[in-house]
C-alpha positions as CSV (number, residue, x, y, z in Angstrom):
1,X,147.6,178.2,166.3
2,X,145.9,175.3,168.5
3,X,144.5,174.0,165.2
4,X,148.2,173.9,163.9
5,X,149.2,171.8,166.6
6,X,146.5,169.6,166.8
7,X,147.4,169.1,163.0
8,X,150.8,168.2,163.8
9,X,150.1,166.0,166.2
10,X,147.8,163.4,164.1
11,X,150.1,163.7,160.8
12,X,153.1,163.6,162.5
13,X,152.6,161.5,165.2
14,X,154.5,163.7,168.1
15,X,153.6,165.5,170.5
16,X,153.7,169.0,170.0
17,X,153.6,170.1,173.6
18,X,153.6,174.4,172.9
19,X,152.8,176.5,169.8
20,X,155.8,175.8,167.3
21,X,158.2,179.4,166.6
22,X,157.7,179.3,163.0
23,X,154.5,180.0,161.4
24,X,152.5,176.5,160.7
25,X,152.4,174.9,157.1
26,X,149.8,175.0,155.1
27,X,147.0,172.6,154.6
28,X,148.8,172.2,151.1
29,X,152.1,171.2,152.6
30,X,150.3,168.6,155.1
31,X,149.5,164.9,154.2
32,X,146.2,164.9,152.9
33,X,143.5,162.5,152.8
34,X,144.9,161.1,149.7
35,X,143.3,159.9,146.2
36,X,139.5,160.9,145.6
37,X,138.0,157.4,145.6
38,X,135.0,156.5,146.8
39,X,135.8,156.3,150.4
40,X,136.9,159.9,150.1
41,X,134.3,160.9,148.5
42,X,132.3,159.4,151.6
43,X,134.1,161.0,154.0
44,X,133.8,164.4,152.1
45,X,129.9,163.6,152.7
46,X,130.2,163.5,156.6
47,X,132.2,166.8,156.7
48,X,129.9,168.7,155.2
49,X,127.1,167.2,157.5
50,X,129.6,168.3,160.5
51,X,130.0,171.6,158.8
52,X,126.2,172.1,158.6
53,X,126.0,171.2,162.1
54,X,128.3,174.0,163.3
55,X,131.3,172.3,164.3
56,X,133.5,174.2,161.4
57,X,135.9,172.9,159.0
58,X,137.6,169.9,159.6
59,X,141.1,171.3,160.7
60,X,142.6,167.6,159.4
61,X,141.2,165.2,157.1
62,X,144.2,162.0,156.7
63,X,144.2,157.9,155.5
64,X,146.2,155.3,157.3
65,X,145.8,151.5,156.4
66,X,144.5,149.1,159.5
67,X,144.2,145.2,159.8
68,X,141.6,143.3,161.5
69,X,142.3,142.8,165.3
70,X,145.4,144.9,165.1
71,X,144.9,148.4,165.9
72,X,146.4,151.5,164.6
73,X,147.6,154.2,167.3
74,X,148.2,158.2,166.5
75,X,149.0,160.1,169.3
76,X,147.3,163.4,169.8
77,X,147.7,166.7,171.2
78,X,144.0,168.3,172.3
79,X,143.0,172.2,172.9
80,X,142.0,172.6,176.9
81,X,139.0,174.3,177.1
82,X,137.6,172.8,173.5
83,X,136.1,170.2,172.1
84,X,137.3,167.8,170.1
85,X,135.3,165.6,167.3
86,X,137.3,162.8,165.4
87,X,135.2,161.1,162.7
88,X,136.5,157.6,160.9
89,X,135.3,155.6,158.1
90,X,136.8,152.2,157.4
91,X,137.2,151.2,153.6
92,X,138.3,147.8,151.9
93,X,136.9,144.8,153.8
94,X,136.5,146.6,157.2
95,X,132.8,145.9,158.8
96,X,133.5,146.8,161.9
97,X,135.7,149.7,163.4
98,X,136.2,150.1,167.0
99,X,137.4,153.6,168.4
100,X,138.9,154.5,171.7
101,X,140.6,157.6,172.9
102,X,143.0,157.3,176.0
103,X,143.9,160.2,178.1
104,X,147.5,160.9,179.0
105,X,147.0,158.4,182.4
106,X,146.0,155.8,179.9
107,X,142.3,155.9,181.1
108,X,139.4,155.8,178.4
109,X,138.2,159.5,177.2
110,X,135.8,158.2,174.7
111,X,135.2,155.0,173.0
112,X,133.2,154.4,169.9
113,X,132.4,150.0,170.0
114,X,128.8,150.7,168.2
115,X,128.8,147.6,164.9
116,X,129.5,149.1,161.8
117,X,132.7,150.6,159.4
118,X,132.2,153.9,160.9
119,X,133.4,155.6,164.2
120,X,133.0,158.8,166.2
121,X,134.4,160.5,169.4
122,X,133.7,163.2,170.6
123,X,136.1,164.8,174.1
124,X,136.4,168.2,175.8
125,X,139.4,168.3,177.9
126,X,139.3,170.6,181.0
127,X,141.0,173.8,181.0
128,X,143.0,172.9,184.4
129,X,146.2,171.2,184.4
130,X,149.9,172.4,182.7
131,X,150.1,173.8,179.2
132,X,147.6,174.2,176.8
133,X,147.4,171.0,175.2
134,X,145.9,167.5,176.8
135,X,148.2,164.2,175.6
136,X,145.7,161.7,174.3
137,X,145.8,158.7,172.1
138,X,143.6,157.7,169.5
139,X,143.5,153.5,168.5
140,X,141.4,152.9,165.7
141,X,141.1,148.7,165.5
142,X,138.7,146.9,162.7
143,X,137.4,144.2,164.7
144,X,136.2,142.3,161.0
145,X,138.2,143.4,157.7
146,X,141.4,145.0,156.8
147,X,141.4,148.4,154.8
148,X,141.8,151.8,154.7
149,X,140.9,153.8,157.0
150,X,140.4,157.9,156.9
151,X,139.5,160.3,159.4
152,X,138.6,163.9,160.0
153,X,139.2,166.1,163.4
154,X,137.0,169.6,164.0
155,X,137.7,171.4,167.2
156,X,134.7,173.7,168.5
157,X,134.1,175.5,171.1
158,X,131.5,173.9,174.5
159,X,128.2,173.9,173.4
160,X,128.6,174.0,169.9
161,X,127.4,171.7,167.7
162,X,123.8,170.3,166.9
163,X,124.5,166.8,168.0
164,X,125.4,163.9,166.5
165,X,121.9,161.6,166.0
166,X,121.6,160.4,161.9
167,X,125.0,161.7,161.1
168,X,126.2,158.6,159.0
169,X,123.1,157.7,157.6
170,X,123.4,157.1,153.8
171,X,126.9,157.0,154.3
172,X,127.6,153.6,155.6
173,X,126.6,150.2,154.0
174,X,122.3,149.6,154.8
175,X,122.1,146.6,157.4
176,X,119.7,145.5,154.8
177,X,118.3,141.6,154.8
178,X,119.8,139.1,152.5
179,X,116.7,137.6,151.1
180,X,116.7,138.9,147.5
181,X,120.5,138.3,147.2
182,X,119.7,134.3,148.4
183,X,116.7,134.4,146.2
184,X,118.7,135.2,143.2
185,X,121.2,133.2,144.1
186,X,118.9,130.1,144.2
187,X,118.2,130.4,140.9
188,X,121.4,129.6,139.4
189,X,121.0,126.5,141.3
190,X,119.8,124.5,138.5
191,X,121.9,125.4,135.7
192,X,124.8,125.1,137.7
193,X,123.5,121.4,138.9
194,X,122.9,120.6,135.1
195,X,126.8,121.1,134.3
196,X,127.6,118.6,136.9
197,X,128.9,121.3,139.3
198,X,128.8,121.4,142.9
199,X,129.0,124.2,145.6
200,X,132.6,124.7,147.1
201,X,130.9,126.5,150.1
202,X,127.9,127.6,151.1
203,X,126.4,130.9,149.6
204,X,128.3,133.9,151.3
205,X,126.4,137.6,152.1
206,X,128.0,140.6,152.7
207,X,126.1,144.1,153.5
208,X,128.4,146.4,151.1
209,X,128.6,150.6,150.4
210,X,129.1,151.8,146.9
211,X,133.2,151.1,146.2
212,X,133.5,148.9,149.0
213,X,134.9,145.3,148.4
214,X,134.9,141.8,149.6
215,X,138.1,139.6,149.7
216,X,138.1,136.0,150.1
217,X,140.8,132.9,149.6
218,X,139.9,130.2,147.3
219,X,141.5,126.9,147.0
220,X,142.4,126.0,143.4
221,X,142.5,122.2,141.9
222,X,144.2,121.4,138.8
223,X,141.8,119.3,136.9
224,X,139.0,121.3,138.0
225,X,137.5,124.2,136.4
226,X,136.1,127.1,139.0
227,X,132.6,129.1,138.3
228,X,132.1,132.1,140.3
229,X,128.4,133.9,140.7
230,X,127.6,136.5,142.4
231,X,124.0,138.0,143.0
232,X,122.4,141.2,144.8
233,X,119.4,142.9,146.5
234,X,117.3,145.9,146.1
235,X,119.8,148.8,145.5
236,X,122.6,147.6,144.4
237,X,122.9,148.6,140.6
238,X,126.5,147.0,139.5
239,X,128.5,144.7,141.1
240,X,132.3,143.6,139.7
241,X,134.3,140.3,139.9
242,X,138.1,139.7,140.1
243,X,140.1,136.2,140.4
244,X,143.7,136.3,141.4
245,X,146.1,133.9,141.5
246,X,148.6,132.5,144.3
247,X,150.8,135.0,142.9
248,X,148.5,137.9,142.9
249,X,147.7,138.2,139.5
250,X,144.5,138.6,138.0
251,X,143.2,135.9,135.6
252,X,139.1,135.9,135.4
253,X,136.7,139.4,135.5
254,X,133.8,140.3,135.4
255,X,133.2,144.3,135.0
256,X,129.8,144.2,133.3
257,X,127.4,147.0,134.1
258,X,125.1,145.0,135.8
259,X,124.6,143.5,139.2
260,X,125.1,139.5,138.4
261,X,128.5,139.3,137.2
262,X,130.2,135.5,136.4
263,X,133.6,134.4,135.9
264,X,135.0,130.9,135.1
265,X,138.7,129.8,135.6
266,X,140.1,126.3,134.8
267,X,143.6,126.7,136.5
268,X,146.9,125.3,135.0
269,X,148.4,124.6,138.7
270,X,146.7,124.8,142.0
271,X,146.8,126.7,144.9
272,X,145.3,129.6,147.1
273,X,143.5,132.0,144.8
274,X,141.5,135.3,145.7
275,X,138.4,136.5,144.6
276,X,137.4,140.1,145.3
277,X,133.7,140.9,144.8
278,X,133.6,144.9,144.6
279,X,129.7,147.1,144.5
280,X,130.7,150.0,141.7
281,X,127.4,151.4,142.1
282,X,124.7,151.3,145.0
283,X,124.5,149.7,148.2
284,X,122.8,146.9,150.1
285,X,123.4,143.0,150.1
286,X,125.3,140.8,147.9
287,X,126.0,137.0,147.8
288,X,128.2,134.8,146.3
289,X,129.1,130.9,145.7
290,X,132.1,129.0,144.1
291,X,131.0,126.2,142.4
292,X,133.7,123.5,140.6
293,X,133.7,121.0,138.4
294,X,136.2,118.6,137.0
295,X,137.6,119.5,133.6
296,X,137.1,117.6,131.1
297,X,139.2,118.5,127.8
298,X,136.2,118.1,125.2
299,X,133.1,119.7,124.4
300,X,130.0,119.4,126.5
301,X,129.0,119.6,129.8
302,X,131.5,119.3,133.0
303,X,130.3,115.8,134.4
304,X,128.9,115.5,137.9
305,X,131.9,113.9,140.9
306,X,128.7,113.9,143.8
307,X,127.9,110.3,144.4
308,X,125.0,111.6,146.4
309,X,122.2,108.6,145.6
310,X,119.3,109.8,144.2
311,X,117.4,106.6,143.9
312,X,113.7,107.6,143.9
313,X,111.7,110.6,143.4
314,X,109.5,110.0,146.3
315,X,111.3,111.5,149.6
316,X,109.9,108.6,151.8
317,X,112.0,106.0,149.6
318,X,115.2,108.0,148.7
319,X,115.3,108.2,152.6
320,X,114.8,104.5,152.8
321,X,117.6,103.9,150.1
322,X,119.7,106.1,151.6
323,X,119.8,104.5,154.9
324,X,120.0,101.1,154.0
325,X,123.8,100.8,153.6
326,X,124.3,102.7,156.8
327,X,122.3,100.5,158.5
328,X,123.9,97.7,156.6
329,X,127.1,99.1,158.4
330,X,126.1,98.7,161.9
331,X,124.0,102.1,162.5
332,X,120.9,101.9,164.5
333,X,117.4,101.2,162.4
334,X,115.7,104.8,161.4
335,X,113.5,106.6,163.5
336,X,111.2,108.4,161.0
337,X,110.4,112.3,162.1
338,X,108.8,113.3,158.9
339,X,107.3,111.5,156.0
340,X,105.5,113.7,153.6
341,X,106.2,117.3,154.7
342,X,105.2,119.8,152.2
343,X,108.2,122.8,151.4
344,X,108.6,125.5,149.3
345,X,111.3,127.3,147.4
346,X,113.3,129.2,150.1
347,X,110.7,128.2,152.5
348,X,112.0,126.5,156.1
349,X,110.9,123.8,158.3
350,X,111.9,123.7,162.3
351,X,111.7,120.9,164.2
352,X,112.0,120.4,168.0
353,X,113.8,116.6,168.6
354,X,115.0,115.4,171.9
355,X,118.6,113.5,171.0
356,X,119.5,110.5,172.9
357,X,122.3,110.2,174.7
358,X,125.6,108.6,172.5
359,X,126.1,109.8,168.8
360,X,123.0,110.4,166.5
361,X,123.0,110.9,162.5
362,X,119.2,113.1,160.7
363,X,118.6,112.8,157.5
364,X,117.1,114.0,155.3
365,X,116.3,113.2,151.3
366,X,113.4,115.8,149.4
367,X,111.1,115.2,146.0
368,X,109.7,115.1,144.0
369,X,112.2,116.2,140.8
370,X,114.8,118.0,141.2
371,X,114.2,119.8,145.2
372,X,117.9,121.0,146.6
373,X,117.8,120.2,150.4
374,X,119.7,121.8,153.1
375,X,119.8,120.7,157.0
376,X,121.1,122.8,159.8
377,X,121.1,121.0,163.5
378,X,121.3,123.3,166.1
379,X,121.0,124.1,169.7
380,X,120.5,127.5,172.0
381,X,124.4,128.3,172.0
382,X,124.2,128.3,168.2
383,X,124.4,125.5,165.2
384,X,126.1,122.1,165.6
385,X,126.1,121.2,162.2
386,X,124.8,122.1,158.5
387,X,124.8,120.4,155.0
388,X,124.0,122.6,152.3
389,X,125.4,121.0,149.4
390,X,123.6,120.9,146.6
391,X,121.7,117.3,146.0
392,X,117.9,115.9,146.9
393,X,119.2,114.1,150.6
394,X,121.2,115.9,153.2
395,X,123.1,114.8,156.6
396,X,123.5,115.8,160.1
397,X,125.3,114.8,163.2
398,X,125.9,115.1,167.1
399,X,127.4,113.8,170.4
400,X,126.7,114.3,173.6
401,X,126.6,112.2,177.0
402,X,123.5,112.7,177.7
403,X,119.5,113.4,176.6
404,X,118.8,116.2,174.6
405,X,116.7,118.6,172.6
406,X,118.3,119.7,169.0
407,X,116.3,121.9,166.9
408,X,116.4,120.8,162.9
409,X,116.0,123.2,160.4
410,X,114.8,122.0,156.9
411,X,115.8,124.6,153.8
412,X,114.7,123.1,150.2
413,X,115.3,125.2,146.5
414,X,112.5,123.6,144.7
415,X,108.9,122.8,145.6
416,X,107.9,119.6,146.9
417,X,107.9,117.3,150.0
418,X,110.6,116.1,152.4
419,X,111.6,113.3,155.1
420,X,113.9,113.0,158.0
421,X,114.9,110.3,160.2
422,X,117.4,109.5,162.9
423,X,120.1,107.2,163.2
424,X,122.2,105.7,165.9
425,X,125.3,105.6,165.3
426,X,127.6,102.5,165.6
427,X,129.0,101.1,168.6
428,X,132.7,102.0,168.9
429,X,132.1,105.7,167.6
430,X,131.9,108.3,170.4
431,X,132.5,111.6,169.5
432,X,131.7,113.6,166.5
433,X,134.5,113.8,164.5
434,X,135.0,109.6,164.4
435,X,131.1,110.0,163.3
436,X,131.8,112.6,160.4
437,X,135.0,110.4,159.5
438,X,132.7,106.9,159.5
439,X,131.8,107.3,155.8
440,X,134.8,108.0,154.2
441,X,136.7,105.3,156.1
442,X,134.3,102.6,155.0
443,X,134.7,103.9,151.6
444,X,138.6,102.7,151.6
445,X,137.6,99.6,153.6
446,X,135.3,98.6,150.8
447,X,138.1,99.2,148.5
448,X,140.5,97.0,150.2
449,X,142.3,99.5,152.8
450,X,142.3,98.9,156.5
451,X,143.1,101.2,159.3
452,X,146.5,101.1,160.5
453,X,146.4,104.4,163.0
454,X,144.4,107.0,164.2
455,X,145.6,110.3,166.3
456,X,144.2,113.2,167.5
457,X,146.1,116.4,166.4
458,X,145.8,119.4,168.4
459,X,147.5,123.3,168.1
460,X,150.5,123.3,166.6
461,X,150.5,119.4,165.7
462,X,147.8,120.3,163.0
463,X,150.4,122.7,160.7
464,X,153.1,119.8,161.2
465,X,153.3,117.7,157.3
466,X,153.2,114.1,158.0
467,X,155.6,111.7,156.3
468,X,153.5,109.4,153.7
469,X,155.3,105.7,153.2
470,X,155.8,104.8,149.7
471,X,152.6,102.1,148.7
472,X,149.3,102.4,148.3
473,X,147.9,104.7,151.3
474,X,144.9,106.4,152.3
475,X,144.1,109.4,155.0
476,X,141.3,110.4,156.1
477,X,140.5,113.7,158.5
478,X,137.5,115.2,160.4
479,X,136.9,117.5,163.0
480,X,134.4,118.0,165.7
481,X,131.9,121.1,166.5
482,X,134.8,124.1,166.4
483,X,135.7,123.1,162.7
484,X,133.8,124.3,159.7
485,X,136.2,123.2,157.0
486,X,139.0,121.3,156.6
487,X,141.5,120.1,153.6
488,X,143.9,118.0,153.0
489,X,146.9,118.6,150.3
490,X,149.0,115.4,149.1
491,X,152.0,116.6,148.2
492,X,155.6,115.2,146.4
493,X,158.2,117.7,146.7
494,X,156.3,120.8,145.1
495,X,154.0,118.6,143.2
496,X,150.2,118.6,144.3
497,X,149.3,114.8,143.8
498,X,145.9,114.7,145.3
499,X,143.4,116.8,147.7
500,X,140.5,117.2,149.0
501,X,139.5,120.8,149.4
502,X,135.3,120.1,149.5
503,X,133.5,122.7,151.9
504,X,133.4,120.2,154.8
505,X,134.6,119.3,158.2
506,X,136.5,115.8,156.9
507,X,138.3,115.2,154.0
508,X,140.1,112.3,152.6
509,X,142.8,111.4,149.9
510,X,144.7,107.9,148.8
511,X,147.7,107.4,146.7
512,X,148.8,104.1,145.4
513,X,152.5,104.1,143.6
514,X,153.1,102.6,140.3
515,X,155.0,99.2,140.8
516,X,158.6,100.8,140.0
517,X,158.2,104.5,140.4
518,X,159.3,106.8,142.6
519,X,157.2,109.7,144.0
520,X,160.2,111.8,145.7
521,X,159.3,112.7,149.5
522,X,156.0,112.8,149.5
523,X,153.6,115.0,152.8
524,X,150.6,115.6,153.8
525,X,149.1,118.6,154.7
526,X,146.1,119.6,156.8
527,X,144.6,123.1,156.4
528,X,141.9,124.0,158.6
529,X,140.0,126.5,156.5
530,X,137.2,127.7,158.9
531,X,136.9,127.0,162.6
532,X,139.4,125.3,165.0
533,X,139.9,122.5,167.2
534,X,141.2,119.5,167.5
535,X,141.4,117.0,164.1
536,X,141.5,113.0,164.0
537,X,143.6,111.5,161.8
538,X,143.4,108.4,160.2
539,X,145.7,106.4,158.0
540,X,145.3,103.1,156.5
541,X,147.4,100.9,153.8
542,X,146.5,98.3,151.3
């Protein structure tokens, strides 16, 4: 009879303070776990483990749904004088599950915070107080993902049991190292390169169980034509693909047998997209990149949009070439750190470099042929700044009001030899986001634009549209260290006119008006995509 209660209490949700009168339902006639998908199936797994422990049949085994940060409460009625074990495993997108268990005085009984999609608690309420039955509650809270969730309660008596040590192993998804995944991924590198594509992000790991899944927004381009690739590890055997639109529909998959799956998409209208990357069989660690290029109506390959220089094959002069027009533009002479440095593929370089005080620029350019550099800047709170587009030079920047050591960490895809150097940056730029913004704003200078206004947006002031004049205008954006990525939308009514969606901190767009025409209202909208913080805005005219 406790074990009907008990039952009562987690499916129904109230509190079922003495035995009911009737005899209890069946397990038939109770909500049960649900649909025998993988995540059942992995539950099943852990009861049986229980079970071969001694702790008995599970008395319920149910699914409720759970988002990230937002946790899910189910009120509970526990035997005195037994134990209690409550088992969860998250599903979905959930990589972490949290698990605490309040008593009836709101204290904590139990709490399960260890990483991972899994929890456990495990509670023996005294025999002493009134009734039979000990008012607890049970919140189950992802802390990363949103998913399913599904438990399982046993009750046993004190003492029983055989302990708890190596209970989920197999079950939940191997914290297993994502150097095979990047490996594989690397490789794509140059065929992608060769289509004139570029990275929209950086390459994105994930540890995944067999039926789990990754969910991710994408930001769509008219014009632009999308390539998706995905790679794995050691044990993972098939991994699937799916694209959906704004509207939730699916338009590009990938459902091979086979652990490298691809999709391509050239969209008809823009917008926020998702791509799902789901393990069908196996475990361990996946990766994936978006790459893009713009679409080009005939036959052959996409061309390339990166106006990246590449203007020698030696490293020493494409750094050279490179920082000539910065120089040329009023930043400080470069201070050489490297020269020749030897670097492998997937190999990295660390360098210790004390910063001056004010704003500083590294770069970095690698040969010979065709060697992908990446930069991270970091310090001991964690890193400041990373480039890891895909192209032979790479850039990196910080502020800061006084003297200090950075660490710079050198990353190549290709064999050969690398430079760096610093830069000062010009007079009149003192924080980092007028720094990141510096190239993009003398790229509408040198087109006849100047600068009109600049503003600092902070909280709500960032989701605000901004009125665009009718004429020929340009806006450029960039944040500081909080922001990862940033984009900005153009817009005319519901018409997309231009954007800038590019996997970095600034962004920038122009418009000019046919003599004559008219545009309707036209806004412009800034989406910050990863980080936060505050953005500077600039506009200019011609």
């Amino acid at each position: 009879m406790r074990g009907a209660v008990l039952l009562c209490a987690l499916v129904l949700g109230t509190s079922c303070a003495e035995p009911p009168p009737e005899p209890p339902r069946s397990m038939a006639e109770l909500p049960d776990i649900g649909p025998l998908d993988a995540l059942a199936r992995r539950l099943g797994r852990l009861q049986r483990r229980l079970e071969n422990r001694s702790y008995g049949s599970a008395v319920l085994t149910t699914r409720f749904f759970a988002l990230e940060g937002r946790g899910v409460s189910l009120p509970l009625d526990l035997p005195r004088g037994e134990c209690t074990t409550i088992v969860t495993l998250g599903g979905g997108a959930i990589r972490d599950l949290e698990l605490t268990l309040y008593d009836m005085n709101g204290r904590e009984a139990a709490i399960d915070a260890a990483p991972g999609e899994a929890g456990l608690v495990h509670v023996c309420p005294s025999e002493e107080g009134r009734g039979w039955s000990a008012a607890h509650h049970l919140v189950a809270r992802p802390i990363v993902g949103d998913g399913a969730v599904v438990l399982a309660a046993f009750t046993t008596a004190p003492a029983a049991g055989e302990g708890f040590d190596g209970l989920f192993e197999g079950v939940l998804a191997p914290v297993a190292p994502f150097f095979d995944a990047e490996e594989a991924l690397a490789e794509v590198r140059s065929s992608m390169r060769e289509r004139g594509l570029r990275p929209e992000s950086e390459p994105v790991f994930a540890t995944l169980a067999e039926g789990q899944a990754r969910r991710v927004p994408v930001a769509l381009e008219t014009g632009r034509c999308y390539v998706v690739v995905a790679r794995s590890g050691e044990g993972v055997i098939d991994v699937d693909l799916f694209l959906y639109d704004e509207g939730g529909a699916e338009v590009a998959r990938d459902l091979g047998a086979d652990a490298a799956p691809r999709i391509e998409h050239c969209p008809a209208q823009g917008g926020r997209a998702t791509l799902e990357l789901r393990v069908f069989e196996g475990a361990g660690a996946v990766g994936w990149v978006v790459w893009s290029g713009l679409h080009q109506a005939a036959e052959g390959p996409l061309p390339t949009d990166d106006p990246a220089p590449q203007p020698a094959d030696e490293p020493f002069a494409a750094l050279a070439t490179v920082a000539a027009p910065l120089v040329a533009r009023g930043y400080g002479e470069p201070i050489f750190l490297v020269r020749d440095g030897p670097i492998g593929p997937g190999e990295s370089r660390t360098h210790e470099v004390a910063f001056a005080a004010g704003c500083t620029l590294v770069l970095g350019a690698a040969g010979p042929g065709e060697v992908d550099l990446d930069l991270y800047l970091a310090t001991d709170e964690g890193i400041v700044d990373r480039d890891t587009r895909v192209r032979r030079s790479a850039t990196v920047a910080a502020c800061g009001n006084q003297r200090r050591t950075r660490r710079i960490t050198v990353k190549a895809y290709g064999r050969g030899q690398y430079a760096l150097a610093l830069l000062g940056a010009p007079s009149g730029i003192e924080d980092l986001a007028q720094l990141r913004a510096e190239p993009s704003r003398a790229a509408l200078e040198e087109r006849g634009f100047r600068m009109v206004r600049e503003q600092t947006l902070v909280g709500e002031d960032i989701e605000q549209p901004v009125a665009v004049p009718d004429g020929c205008v340009g806006y450029v954006i960039a944040g500081g260290e909080g922001l990862g990525d940033v984009d900005l939308l153009l817009r005319s009514d519901d018409r997309l006119l231009t954007a800038d969606t590019g996997p970095e901190p600034w962004a920038s767009v122009e418009r000019c008006d046919e003599e004559g025409a008219s545009v309707g209202t036209s806004q412009l909208e800034i989406v910050p995509f990863t980080g936060e913080g505050p953005i500077l805005l600039q506009h200019f005219v011609r």
